[in-house]
N, C-alpha and C positions, 0 to 999 in steps of 0.2 A: 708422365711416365713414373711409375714405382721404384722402388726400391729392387724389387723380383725383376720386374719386368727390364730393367736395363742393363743388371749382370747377365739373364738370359739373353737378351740378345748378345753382348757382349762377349759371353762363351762362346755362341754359336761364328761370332762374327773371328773371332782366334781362333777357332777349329778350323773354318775357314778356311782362312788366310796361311794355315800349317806353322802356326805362333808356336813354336817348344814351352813346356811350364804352362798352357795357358792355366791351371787352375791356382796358380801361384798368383797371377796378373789379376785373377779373378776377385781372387783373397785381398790380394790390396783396393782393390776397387770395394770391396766389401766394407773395407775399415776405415775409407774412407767416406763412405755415407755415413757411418755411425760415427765418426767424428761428427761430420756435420752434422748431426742428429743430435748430438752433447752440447751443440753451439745451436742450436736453436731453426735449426734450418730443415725445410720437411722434405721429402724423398723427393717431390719434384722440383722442387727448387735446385735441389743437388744436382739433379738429373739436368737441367738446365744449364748450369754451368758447365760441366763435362762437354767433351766433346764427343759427337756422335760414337756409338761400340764400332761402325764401319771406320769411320777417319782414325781411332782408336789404334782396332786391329792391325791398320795398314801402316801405323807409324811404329809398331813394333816388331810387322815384318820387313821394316826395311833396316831396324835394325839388327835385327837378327840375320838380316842378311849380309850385311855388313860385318857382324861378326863372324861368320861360316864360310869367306872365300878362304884360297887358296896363298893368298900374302900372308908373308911373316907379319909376327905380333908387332915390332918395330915400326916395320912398310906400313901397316896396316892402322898405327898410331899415328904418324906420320900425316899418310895420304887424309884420317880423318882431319885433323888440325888444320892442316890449309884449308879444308874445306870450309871449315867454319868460319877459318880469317877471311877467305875469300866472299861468304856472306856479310860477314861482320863489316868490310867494307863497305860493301851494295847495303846493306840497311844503314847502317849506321847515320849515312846524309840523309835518308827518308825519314827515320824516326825524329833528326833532329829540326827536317823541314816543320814536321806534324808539332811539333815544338812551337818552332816561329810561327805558328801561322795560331795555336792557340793565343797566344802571348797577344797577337796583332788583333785577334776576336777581341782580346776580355781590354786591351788598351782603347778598340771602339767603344766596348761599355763605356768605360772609364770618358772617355770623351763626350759621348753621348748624354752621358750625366751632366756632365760640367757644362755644355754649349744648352741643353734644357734650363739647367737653372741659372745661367747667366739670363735667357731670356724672359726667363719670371720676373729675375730682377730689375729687367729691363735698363740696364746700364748702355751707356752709348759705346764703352770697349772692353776688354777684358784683356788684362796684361800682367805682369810682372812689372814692377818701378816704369821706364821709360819702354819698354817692349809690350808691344800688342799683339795679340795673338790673331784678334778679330774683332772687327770693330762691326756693330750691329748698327744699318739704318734706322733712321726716325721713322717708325711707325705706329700705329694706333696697337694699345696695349692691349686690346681683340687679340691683333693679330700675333703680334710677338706671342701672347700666352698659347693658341693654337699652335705656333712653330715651336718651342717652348716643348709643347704636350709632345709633336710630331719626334723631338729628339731623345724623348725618353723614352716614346716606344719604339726609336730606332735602339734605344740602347739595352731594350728588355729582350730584343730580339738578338742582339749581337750577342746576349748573356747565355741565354738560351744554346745558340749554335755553341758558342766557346766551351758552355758544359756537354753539348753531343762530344764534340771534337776530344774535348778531354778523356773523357770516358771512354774510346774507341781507340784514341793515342795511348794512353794507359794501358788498355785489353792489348793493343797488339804489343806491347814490348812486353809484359809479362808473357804472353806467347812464345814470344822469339826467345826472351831471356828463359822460359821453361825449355823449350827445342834444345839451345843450347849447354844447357844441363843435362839433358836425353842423350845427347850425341856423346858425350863423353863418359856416360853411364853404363851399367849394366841393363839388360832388357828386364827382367824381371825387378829389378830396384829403382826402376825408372820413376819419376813422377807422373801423375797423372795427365796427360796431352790439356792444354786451355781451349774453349772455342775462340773462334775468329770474334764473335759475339759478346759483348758482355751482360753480365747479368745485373738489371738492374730492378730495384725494388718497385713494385706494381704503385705505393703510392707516391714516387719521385717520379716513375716512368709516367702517371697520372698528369702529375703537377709541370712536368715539360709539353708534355702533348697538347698539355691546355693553355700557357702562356704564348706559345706559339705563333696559334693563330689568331687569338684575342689579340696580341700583341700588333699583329700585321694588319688588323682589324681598323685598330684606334690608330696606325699610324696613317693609311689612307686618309680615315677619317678626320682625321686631324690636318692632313697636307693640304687637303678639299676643302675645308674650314675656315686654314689660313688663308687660300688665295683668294675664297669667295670673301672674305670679310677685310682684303686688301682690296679686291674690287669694287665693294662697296662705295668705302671712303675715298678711296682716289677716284672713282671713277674711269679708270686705264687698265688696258689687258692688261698694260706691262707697268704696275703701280710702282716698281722700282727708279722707273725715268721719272715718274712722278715726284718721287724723295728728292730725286738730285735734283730739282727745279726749286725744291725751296729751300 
């Protein structure tokens, strides 16, 4: 979508909706592609990031509607502020789950790494002084390096998700954190609404889309690898009874 093309609708969607000032709302929307246009960003890219001109219009007729009842300026400050404490509540444990749950992604990396290259190294534990973390049976170094491979592309894949999750955890609090600036704002000096959505660059959005499933790919392949070439040399479904006999 254009630069033309998304003020018009835009207008259309504030006439609509019976927005006051819309050509004031318009204006700022105006200045803000050609900002983005000085930073190197092209009309549909901007456009991309914005929030639809419908979801748009409809967040500035609510607050204009809000500014148009019948309560005093006071009541009216008031009743807004709880409101917002009252969100700020209810999100506040969500954004910080979305937190923990990154934190837990990128710590699987982090382990995944380390449980891979212990098994290259093919050490019999892996500890700190007298504490072990995990101690790896005796196996054929086949197979260890297949398990080995299987934990790095478990870890390429926890990277992966932990960068969606990020990126999504991020988009939505600068959302909420924008909303929250709106509400205590004037309509017309408002900032621009965020999408739900974030905008990410075509050769990153590339490069995730592609690690993915390659990633899920090698780590089958690699799990299938290990057990076939444990079966080999033991001889046993279950080559791990096998270890503890010798």
């Amino acid at each position: 979508m254009t630069k033309y093309e998304y003020l018009s609708a835009l207008k259309n969607a504030l006439m609509a909706a019976g927005v006051r000032d819309y050509s004031e709302v318009v204006r700022e929307y105006e200045e803000h592609f050609d900002k983005k246009a000085a930073e190197g960003f092209s009309e549909a890219e901007t456009a991309m990031q914005l929030a639809s001109p419908e979801a748009i219009a409809g967040q500035f007729k609510e607050i204009g509607a809000m500014g148009g009842g019948r309560l005093g300026g006071a009541t009216l400050k008031n009743a807004r502020t709880l409101g917002v404490v009252l969100c700020d509540i209810l999100v506040a444990p969500l954004l910080l789950m979305l937190l923990a749950w990154v934190l837990a992604l990128y710590a699987l990396t982090l382990a995944g790494i380390l449980a891979g290259a212990s098994f290259f190294a093919f050490s019999e534990s892996v500890g700190i002084g007298g504490f072990r973390f995990f101690s790896i049976p005796e196996m054929p170094y086949i197979s260890a390096f297949f398990v080995g491979f299987s934990f790095l592309a478990f870890a390429a894949l926890a990277f992966v998700s932990a960068t969606y999750c990020r990126i999504y955890s991020v988009q939505m609090l600068r959302k909420y954190l924008r909303w929250h600036h709106n509400a205590f704002g004037r309509v017309v000096r408002a900032s621009p609404p965020l999408p739900l959505h974030p905008w990410v660059t075509p050769r990153k959005r590339r490069a995730l889309a592609t690690v993915m499933p390659f990633a899920a790919v090698i780590l089958i392949i690699a799990l299938a690898a290990a057990y076939a070439s444990m079966y080999i040399t033991t001889g046993s479904m279950t080559p791990w009874r096998a270890w503890e006999l010798r």
